[in-house]
Structure formats: C-alpha cells, structure tokens
N, C-alpha and C positions, 0 to 999 in steps of 0.2 A: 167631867160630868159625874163624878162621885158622888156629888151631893141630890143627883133628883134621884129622890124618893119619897113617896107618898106623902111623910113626917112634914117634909120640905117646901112641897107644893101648899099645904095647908099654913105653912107659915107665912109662905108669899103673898096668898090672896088677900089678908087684910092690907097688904101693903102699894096695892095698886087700883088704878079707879074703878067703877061698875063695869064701862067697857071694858075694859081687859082681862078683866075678870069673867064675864059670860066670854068673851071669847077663847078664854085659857081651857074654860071646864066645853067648849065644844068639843074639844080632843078627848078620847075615848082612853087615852094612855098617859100614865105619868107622864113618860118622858116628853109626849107634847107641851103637855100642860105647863111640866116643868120649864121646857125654853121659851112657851110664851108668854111665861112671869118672869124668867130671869131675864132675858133680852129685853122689855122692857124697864125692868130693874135699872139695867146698866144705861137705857136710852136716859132715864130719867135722871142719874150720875152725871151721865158724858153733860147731860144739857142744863145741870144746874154747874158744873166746873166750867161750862163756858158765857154763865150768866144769861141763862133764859129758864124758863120752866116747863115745865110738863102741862099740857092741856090737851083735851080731847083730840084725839085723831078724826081726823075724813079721810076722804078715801074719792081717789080722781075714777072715771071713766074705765079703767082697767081694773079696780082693785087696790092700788096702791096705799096703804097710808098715807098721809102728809100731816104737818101740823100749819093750820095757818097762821099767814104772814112769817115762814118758818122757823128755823131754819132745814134743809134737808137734813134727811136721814135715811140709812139703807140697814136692815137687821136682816142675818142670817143664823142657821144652827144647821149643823149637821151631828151623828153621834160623838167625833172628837171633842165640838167646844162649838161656840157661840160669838158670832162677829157682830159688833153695831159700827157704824161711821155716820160721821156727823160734819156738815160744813153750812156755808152760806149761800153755796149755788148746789145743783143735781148732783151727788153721790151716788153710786150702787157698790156695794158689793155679795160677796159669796161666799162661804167655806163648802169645804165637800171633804170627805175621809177620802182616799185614795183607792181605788177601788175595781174591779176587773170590770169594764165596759163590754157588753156584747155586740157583737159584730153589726149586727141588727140598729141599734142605739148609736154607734159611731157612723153608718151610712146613712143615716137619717139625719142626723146636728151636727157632722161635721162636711166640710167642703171636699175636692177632691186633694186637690193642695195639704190641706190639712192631716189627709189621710196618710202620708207618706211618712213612712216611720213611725207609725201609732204604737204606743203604747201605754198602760194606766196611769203614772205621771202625766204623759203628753195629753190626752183624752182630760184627764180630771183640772190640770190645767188651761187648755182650752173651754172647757165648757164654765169652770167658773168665770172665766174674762168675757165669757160671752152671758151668762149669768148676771155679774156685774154691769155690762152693757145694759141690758135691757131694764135694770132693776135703775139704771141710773137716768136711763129715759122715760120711765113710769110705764111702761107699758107691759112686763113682763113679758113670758114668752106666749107667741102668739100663732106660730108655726114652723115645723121642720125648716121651713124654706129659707124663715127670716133666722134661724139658728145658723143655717149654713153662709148663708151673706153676712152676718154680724161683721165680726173681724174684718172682713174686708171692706166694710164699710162706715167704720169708725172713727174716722179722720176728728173729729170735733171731743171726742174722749183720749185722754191718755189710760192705759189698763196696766198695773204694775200686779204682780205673783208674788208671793212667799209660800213656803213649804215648812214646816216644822210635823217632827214626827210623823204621823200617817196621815196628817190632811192638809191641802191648800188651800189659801186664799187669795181672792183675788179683788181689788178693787178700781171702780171706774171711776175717772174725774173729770173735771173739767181742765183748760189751760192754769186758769187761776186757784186751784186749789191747792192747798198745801197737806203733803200725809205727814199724821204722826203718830208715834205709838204710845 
C-alpha cells in the first residue's frame, strides 16, 4: 500500500466510472478512497483478462455489489493489501492484517468450539472464512449469532486460507470453482 497517497487517488478517479467515483470520495481518508479506486481498478483487469467488461454495479437487498448477468465477484482491503476474486458462480472473500482480537469480539463471532486455542492467527483466520462466507452468500454480516454458526454451517462452500507476511486471506467457493492466483 505504498502507493495511496493523495497524488494517487487523483490519478485514479479519471480512471473509473461516475459511480465509483462518488462512491470513492464518500471516504473521508485517503486510504479509503485509495482501495475503492484501486480494487476496482484491479476488478476491472481480472474482468477484461477473462473476457467480460466492466459495467455498472447494483447492489442486491443487503448491499452487495453485483454486476448483471455476471460474472461474481468479492473485493476486499484491509491496511496490508487488497484482494478481488472473480468467477462464474457466488465467490467471497477477505483479507484482514493479523491482528490482536479482544476478548469481547472473540465471544461474540466466535462459537464455543472455535474458542479453544484462540489466538490472533486462529481469530483472524476464522473470521476471514467466515467473512468470505457471507460475502459469498450476498448477505454480509448480519449478526453475532449468524457469525458464530457460519463455519459450522457451511456445507455448500469450500473456504481455503493463505497467510503471507502479517495478513490472511481467505476465500469462499462453491464445489465448481476453480482458485487461482
């Protein structure tokens, strides 16, 4: 994330539609601004290398983006870096920097199962795959409760982790999806 910087963000917005653009400058801080021009950026990449294009987003019942007659997509940022994933059926995923979870925040989103052994790997791990869960169902999160049943009721998603330097990602699929980097 080197590059968001004021200089930066001003480069970006000629380069993305009107929507993306009020919704970049809703952020009060660069660094918003800056991932909601660059993750688009990169959605707009991913999706002309797989022969489609970039058109107006909607946005389902919860908030979600989508583009119709698709394909999916799931954009995330946290301060390390910026994840997009892109297929033909529901995707989600997440990054998150690795980070100390309070006790408070881990007995609210995590299950009791889950609790055993906790610590900021395990915490920032779970919660992106449950992140990617919801992101890949369209409905984001909705409550503690349904945080804490995710994982365990995920049968219809596969959720695979990676870790590089201090943040995780995580993404959700379906049977038929294929990851790649």
């Amino acid at each position: 994330m080197t590059l968001c910087t004021e200089a930066e963000v001003q480069r970006m917005l000629p380069l993305v539609s009107d929507q993306r653009r009020e919704q970049a400058l809703k952020y009060k801080h660069t660094f918003g601004q800056f991932c909601c021009l660059k993750s688009w950026l990169m959605l707009k990449e991913g999706l002309e290398v797989m022969g489609y294009g970039l058109r107006d987003f909607y946005y389902n019942e919860h908030g979600k983006p989508y583009l119709e007659g698709g394909p999916y997509f799931s954009i995330s940022h946290c301060k390390a870096g910026i994840a997009v994933a892109i297929d033909d059926q529901p995707i989600g995923i997440d990054i998150e920097t690795i980070r100390h979870a309070n006790e408070d925040l881990i007995e609210r989103t995590m299950n009791e199962q889950e609790r055993v052994g906790m610590d900021d790997r395990t915490f920032t791990r779970l919660w992106t795959q449950k992140e990617a869960i919801v992101k890949a169902e369209g409905t984001g999160i909705m409550s503690f409760e349904q945080l804490q049943k995710t994982l365990m009721e995920s049968g219809k998603w596969k959720v695979e982790s990676f870790e590089k330097d201090n943040y995780i990602y995580s993404i959700a699929y379906g049977q038929l999806c294929s990851i790649g980097a």
